[in-house]
N, CA, C and O atoms as a GROMACS GRO file, in nm:
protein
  260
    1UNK      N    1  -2.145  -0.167   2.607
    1UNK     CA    2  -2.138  -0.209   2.468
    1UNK      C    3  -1.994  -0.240   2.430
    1UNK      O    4  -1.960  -0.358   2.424
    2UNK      N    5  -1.904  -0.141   2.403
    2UNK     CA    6  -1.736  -0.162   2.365
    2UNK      C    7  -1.772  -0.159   2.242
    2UNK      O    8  -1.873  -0.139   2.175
    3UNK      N    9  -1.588  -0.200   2.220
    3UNK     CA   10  -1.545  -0.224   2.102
    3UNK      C   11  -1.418  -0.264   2.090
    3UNK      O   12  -1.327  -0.212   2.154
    4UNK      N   13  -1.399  -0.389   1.982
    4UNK     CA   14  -1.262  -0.404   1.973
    4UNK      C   15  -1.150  -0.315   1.915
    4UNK      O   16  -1.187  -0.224   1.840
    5UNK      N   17  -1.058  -0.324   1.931
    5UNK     CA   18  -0.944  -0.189   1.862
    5UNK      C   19  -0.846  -0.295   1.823
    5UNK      O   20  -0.826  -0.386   1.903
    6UNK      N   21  -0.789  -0.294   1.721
    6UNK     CA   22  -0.634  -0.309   1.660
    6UNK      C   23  -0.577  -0.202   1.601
    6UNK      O   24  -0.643  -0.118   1.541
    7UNK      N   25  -0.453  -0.199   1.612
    7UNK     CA   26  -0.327  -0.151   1.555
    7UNK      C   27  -0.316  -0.172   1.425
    7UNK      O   28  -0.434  -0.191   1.394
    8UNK      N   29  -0.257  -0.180   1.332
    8UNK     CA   30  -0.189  -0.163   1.261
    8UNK      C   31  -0.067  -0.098   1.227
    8UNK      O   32  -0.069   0.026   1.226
    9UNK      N   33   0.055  -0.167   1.193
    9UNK     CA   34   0.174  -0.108   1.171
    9UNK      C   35   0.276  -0.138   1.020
    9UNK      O   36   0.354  -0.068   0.956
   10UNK      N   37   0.227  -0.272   1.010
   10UNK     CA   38   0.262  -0.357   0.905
   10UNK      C   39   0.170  -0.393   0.792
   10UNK      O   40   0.056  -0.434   0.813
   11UNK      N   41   0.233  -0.376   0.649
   11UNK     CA   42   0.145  -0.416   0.613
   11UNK      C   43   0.041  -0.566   0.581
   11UNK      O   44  -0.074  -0.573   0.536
   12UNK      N   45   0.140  -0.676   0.628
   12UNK     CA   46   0.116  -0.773   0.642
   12UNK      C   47   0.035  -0.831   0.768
   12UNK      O   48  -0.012  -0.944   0.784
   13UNK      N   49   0.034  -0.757   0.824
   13UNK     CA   50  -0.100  -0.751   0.959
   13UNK      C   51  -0.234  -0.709   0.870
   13UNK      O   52  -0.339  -0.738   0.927
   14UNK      N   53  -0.243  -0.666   0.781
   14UNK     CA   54  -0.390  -0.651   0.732
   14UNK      C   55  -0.489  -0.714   0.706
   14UNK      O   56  -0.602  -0.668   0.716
   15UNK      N   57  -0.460  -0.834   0.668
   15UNK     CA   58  -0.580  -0.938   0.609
   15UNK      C   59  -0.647  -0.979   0.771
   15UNK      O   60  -0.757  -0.960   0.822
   16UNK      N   61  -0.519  -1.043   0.819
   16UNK     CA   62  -0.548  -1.110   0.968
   16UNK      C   63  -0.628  -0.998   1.032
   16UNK      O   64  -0.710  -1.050   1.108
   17UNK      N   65  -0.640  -0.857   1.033
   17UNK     CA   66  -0.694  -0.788   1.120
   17UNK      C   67  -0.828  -0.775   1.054
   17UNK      O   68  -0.931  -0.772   1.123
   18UNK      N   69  -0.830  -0.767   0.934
   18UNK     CA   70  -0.973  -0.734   0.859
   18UNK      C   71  -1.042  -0.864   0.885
   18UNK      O   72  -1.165  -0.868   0.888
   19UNK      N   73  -0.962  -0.981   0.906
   19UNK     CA   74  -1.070  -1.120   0.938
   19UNK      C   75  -1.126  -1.060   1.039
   19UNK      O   76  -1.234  -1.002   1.030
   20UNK      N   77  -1.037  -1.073   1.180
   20UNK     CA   78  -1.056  -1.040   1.297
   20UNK      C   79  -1.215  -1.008   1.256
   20UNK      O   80  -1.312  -1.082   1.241
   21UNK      N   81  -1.186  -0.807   1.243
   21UNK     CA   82  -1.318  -0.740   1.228
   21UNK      C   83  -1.431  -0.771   1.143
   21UNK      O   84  -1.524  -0.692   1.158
   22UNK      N   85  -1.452  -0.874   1.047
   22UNK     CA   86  -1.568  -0.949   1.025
   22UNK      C   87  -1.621  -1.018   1.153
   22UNK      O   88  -1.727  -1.008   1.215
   23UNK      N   89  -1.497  -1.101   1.172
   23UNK     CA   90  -1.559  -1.214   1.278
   23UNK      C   91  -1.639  -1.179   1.399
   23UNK      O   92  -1.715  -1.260   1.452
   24UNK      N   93  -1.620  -1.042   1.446
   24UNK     CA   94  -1.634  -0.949   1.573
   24UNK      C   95  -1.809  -0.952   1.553
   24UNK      O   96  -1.884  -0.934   1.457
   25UNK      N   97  -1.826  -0.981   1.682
   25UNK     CA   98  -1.987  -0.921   1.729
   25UNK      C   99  -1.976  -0.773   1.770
   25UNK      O  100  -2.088  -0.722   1.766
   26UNK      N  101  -1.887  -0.694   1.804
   26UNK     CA  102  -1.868  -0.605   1.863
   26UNK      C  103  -1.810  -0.484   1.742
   26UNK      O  104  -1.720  -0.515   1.665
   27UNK      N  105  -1.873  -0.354   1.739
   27UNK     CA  106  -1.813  -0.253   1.648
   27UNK      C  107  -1.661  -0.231   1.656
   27UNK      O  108  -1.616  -0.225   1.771
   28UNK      N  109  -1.578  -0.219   1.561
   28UNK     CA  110  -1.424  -0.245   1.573
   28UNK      C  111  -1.363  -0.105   1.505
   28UNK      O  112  -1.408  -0.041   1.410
   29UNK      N  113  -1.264  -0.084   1.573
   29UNK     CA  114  -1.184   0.050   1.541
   29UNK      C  115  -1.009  -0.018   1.520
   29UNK      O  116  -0.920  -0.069   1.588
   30UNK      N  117  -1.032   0.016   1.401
   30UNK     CA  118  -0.872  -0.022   1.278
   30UNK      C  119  -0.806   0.106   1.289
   30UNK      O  120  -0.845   0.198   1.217
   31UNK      N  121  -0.693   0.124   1.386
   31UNK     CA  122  -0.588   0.192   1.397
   31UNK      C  123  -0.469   0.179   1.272
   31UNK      O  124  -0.364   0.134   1.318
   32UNK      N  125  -0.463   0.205   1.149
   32UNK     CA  126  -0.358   0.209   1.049
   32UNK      C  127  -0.258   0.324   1.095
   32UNK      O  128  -0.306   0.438   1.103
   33UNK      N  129  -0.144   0.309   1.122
   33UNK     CA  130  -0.018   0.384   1.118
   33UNK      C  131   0.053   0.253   1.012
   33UNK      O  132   0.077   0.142   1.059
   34UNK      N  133   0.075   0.282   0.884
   34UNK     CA  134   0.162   0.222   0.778
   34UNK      C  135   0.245   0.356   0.735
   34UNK      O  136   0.185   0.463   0.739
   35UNK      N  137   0.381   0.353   0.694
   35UNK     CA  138   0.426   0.482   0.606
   35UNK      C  139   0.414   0.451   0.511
   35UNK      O  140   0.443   0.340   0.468
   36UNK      N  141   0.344   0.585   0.419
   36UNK     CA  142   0.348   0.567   0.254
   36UNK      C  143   0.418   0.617   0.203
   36UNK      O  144   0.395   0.691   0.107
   37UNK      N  145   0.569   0.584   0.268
   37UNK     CA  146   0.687   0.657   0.183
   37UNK      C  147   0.714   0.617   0.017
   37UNK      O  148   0.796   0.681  -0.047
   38UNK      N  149   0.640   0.511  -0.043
   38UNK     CA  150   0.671   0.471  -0.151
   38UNK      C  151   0.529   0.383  -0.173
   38UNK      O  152   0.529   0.261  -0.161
   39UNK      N  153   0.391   0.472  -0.212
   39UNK     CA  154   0.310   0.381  -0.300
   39UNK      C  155   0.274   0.333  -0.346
   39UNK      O  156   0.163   0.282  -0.332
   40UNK      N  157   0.380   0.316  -0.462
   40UNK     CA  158   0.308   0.268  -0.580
   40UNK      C  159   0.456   0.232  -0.657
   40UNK      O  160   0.509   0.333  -0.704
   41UNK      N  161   0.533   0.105  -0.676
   41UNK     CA  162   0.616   0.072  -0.755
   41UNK      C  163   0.659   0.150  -0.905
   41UNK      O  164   0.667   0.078  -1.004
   42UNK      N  165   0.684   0.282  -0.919
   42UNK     CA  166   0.680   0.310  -1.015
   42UNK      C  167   0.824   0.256  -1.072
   42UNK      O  168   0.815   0.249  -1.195
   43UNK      N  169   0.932   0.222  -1.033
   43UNK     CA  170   1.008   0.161  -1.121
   43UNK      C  171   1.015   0.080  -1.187
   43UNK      O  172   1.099   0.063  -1.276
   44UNK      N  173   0.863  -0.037  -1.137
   44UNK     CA  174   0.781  -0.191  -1.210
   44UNK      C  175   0.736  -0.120  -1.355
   44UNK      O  176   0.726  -0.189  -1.456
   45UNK      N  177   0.716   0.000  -1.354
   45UNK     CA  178   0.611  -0.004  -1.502
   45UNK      C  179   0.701  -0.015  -1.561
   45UNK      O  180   0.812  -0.029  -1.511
   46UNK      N  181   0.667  -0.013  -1.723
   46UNK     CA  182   0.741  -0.045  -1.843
   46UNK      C  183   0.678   0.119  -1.947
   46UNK      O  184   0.562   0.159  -1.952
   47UNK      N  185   0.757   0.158  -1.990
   47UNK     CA  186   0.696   0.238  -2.077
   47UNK      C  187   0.688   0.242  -2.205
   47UNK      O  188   0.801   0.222  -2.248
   48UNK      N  189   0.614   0.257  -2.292
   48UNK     CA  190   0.598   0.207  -2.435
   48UNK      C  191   0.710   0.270  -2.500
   48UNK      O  192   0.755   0.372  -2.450
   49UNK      N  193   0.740   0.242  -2.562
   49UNK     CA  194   0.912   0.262  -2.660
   49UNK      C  195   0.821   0.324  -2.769
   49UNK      O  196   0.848   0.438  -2.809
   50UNK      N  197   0.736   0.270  -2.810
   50UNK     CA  198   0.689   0.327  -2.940
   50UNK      C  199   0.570   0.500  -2.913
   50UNK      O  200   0.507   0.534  -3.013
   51UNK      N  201   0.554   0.584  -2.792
   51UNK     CA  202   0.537   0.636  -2.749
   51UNK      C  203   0.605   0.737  -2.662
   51UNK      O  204   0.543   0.837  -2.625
   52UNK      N  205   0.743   0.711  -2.625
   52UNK     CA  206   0.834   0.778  -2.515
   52UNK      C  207   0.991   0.738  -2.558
   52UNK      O  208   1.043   0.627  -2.542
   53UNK      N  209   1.058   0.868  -2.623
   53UNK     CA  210   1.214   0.784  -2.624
   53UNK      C  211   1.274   0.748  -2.541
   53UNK      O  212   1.246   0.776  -2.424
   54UNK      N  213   1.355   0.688  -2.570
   54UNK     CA  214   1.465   0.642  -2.459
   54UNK      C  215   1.536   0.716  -2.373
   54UNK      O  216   1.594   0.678  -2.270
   55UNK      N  217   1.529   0.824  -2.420
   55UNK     CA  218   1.629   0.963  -2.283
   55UNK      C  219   1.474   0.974  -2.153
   55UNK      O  220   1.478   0.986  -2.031
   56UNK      N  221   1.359   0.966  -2.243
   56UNK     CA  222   1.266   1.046  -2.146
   56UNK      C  223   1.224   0.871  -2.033
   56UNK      O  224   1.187   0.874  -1.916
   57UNK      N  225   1.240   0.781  -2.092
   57UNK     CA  226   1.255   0.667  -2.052
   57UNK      C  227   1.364   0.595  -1.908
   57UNK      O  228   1.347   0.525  -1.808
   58UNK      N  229   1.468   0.662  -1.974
   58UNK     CA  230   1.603   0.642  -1.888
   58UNK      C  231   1.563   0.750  -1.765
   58UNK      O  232   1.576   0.730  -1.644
   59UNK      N  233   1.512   0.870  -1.830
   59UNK     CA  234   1.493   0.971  -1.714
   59UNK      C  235   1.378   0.943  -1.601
   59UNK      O  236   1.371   0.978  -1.483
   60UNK      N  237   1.296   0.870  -1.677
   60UNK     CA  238   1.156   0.806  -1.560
   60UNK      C  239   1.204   0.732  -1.477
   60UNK      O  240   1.184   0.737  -1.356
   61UNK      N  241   1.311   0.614  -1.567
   61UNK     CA  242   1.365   0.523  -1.399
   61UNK      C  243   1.438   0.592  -1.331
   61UNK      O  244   1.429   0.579  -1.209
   62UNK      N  245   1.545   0.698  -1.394
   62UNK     CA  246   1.612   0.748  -1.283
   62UNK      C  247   1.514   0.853  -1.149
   62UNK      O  248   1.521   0.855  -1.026
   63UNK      N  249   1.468   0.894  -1.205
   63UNK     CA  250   1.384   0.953  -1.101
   63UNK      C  251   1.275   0.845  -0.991
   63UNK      O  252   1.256   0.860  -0.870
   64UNK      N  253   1.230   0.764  -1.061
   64UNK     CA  254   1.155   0.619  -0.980
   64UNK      C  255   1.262   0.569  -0.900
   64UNK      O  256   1.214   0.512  -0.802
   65UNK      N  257   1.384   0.567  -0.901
   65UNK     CA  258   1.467   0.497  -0.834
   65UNK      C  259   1.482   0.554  -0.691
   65UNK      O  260   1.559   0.500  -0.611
   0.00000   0.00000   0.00000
């Protein structure tokens, strides 16, 4: 029977590998090693001014940074 295997290392290898494993007649095993040293852009948000002053504001990016 088998199966295909990919790697993953990058995150830009993902789409191309998830085609891959549609395209496959064969059951497929997605090896992800990505680091999630940094998830989620928290220095992109914006925080409402009219909700959060400006010290606790200044203090969110400094810590996001």
């Amino acid at each position: 029977m088998g199966a295909r295997g990919f790697t993953i290392t990058r995150r830009d290898q993902l789409r191309e590998v998830f085609d891959k494993a549609r395209e496959s007649e064969l059951p497929v095993v997605i090896d992800i090693k990505i680091g999630n040293r940094h998830p989620f852009p928290a220095e992109a948000m914006i925080l409402d001014e009219d909700i959060y002053t400006g010290e606790k504001i200044a203090a969110f990016k400094n810590d996001s940074e």
